[in-house]
C-alpha positions in Angstrom: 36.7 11.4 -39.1 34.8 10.8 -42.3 32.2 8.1 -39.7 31.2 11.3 -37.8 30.2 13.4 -40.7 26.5 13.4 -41.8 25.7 10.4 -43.3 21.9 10.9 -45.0 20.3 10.4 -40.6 20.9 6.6 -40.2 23.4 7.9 -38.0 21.7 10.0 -36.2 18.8 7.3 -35.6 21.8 5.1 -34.2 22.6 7.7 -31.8 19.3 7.8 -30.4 18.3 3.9 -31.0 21.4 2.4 -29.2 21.1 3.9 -25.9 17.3 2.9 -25.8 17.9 -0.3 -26.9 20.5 -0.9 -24.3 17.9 0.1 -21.6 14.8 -1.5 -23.0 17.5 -4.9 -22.5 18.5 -3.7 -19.0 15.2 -3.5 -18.0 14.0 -6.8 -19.7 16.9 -8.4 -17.5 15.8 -6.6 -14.4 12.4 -7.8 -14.6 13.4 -11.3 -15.8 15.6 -11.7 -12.5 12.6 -10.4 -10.0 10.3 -12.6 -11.7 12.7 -15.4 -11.0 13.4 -14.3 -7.2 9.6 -14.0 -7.0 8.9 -17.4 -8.4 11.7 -18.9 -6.2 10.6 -17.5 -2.9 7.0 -18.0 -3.2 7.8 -21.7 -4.3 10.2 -22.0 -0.7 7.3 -20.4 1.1 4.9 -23.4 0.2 7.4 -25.8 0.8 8.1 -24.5 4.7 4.3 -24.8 5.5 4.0 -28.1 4.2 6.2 -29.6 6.9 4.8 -28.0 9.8 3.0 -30.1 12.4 -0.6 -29.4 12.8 -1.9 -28.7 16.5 -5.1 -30.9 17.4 
């Protein structure tokens, strides 16, 4: 149990940086994904009006 004991604050920064660090990446990833669905689905949108016929 020597890790847990004080060890000068590194690991008390560790504590704190880890867990924000893992959501900073969650989030990165989140917004990364929606970006891509955005991009994606406005790309199909142009695509469908492309081939409809025009009246007149």
């Amino acid at each position: 149990m020597t890790l847990l004991a004080h060890q000068g604050g590194w690991d008390e920064g560790l504590l704190v940086a880890a867990p924000l660090l893992v959501i900073v990446g969650l989030l990165w990833l989140a917004k990364r994904r929606a970006d891509r669905v955005e991009h994606t689905g406005s790309a199909v949108d142009e695509h469908e009006h492309e081939h409809e016929p025009i009246d007149g």
